[in-house]
C-alpha positions as MATLAB code, in Angstrom:
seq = 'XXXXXXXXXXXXXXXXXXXXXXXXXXXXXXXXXXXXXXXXXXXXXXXXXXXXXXXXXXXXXXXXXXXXXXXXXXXXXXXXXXXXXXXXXXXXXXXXXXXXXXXXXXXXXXXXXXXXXXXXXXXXXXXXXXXXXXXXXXXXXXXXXXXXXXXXXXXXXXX';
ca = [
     126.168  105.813  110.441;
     127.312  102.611  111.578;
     127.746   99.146  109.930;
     125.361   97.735  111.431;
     122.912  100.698  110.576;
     123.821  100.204  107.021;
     122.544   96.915  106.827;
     119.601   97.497  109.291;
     118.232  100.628  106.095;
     119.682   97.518  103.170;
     116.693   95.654  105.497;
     114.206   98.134  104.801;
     115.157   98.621  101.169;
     115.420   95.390   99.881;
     111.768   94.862  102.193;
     110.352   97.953  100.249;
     110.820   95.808   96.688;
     108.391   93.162   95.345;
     110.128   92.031   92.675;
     112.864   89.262   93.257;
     114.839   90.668   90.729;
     114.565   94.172   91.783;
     115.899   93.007   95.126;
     118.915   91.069   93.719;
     119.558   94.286   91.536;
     119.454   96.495   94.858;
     121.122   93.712   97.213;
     124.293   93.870   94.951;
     124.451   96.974   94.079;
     123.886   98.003   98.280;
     126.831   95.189   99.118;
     128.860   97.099   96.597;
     128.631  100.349   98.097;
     129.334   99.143  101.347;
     131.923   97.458  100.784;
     133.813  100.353   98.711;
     132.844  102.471  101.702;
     134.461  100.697  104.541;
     137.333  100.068  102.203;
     138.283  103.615  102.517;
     138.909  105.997  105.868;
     135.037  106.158  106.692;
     133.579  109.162  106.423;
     130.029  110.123  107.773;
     127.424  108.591  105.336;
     126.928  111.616  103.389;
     126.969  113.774  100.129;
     130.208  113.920   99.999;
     130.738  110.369  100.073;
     127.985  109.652   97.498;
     130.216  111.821   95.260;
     133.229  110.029   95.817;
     131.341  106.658   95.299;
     130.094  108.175   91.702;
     134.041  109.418   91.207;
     135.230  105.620   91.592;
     132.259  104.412   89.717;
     133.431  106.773   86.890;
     136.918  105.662   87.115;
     136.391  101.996   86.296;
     134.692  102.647   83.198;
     131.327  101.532   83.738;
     128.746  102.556   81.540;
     126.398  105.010   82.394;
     122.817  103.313   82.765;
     124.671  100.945   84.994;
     126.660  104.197   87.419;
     122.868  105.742   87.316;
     121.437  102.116   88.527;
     123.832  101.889   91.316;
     123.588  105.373   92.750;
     119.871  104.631   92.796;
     120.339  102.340   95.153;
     122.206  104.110   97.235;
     120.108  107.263   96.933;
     116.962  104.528   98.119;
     119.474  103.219  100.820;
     119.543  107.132  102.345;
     116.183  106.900  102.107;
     115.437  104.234  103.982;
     117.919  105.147  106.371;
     116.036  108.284  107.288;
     112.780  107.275  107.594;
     114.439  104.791  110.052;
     115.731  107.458  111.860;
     119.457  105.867  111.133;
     120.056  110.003  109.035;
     118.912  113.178  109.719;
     116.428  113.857  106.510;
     118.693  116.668  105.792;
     121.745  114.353  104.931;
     118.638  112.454  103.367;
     117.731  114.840  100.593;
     121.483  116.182  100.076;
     121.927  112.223   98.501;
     119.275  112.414   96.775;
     119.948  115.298   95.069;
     123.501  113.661   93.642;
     123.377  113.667   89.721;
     123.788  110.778   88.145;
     125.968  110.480   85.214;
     124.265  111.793   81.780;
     124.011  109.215   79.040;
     125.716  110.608   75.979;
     126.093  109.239   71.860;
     124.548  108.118   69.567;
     122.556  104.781   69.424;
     124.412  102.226   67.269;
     123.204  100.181   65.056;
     121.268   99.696   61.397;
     118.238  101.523   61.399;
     115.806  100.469   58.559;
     114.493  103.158   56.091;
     110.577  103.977   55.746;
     110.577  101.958   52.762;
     112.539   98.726   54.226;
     110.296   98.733   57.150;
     107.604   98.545   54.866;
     109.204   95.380   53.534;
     110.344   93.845   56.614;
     106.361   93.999   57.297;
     105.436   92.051   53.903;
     107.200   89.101   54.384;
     107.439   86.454   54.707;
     103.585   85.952   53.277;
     101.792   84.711   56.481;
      99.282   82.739   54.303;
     101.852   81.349   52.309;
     102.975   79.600   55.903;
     100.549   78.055   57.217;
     100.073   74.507   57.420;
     103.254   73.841   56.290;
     105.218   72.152   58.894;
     108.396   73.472   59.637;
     107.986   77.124   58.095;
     107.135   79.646   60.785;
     107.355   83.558   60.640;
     111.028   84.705   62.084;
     110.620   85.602   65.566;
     112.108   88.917   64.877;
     109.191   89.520   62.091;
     106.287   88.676   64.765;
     107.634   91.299   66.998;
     107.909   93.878   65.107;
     104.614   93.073   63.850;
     102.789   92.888   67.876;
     105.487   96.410   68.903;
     102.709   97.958   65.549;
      99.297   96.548   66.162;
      99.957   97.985   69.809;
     101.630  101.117   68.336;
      98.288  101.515   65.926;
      95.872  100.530   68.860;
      97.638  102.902   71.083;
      96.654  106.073   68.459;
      93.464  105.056   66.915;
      92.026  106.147   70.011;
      91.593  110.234   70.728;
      92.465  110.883   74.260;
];
């Protein structure tokens, strides 16, 4: 595949997306590829390469939601690219099929106990508050309080 294939499937990509953001996510993440790849001896556009890319994604020590967000785009970019007819839909599917990187640990973090949940959700006194100026319910509070009305409306209903 040529360069200017490359950017002709970013086209149809970064087309494909509806959300601004999503296409600034892919846009950057597309330019990064291409410009690792043409740093390099260029290869064919292929599973091999997608490997390597995931190799020197590795290397610098990025974390792994972020190497999984990037090879998405590139797996969307093949995509594209084949329904363009810019890659044979063979070449196609062997990108797709590239693993990304598992996401291994442990959360970090404080996690409250049954009991201090329970707490969290007693205070501050809500009718205490109100109509005294200045006193408002911690933001924190109200959304852990909106994340449980949904949780409870969410299963009080049999499906």
């Amino acid at each position: 595949m040529r360069l200017a294939d490359l950017d002709q499937a970013k086209s149809a990509v970064l087309s494909s997306l509806s959300s601004r953001d999503s296409q600034r996510g892919y846009r950057r993440a597309i330019d990064e590829f291409v410009e690792w790849y043409c740093s390099g001896p260029r290869l064919s556009f292929s599973r091999t390469v997608v490997v390597r890319y995931r190799m020197h994604l590795e290397s610098r020590m990025l974390a792994a939601g972020t190497i999984n967000l990037l090879l998405g785009a590139v797996r969307r970019l093949a995509y594209e690219a084949a329904d363009c007819g810019l890659l044979s839909p063979d070449v196609a599917s062997s990108i797709r099929r590239v693993k990304g990187v598992r996401k291994l640990g442990v959360r970090l973090g404080n996690w409250l106990a049954a009991e201090q949940g329970e707490t969290l959700w007693q205070c501050p006194d809500t009718e205490r508050l109100k109509g005294k100026p200045g006193l408002r319910e911690p933001a924190h509070v109200r959304a852990l309080r909106k994340l449980n009305n949904a949780f409870l409306v969410s299963h009080s209903h049999p499906r």
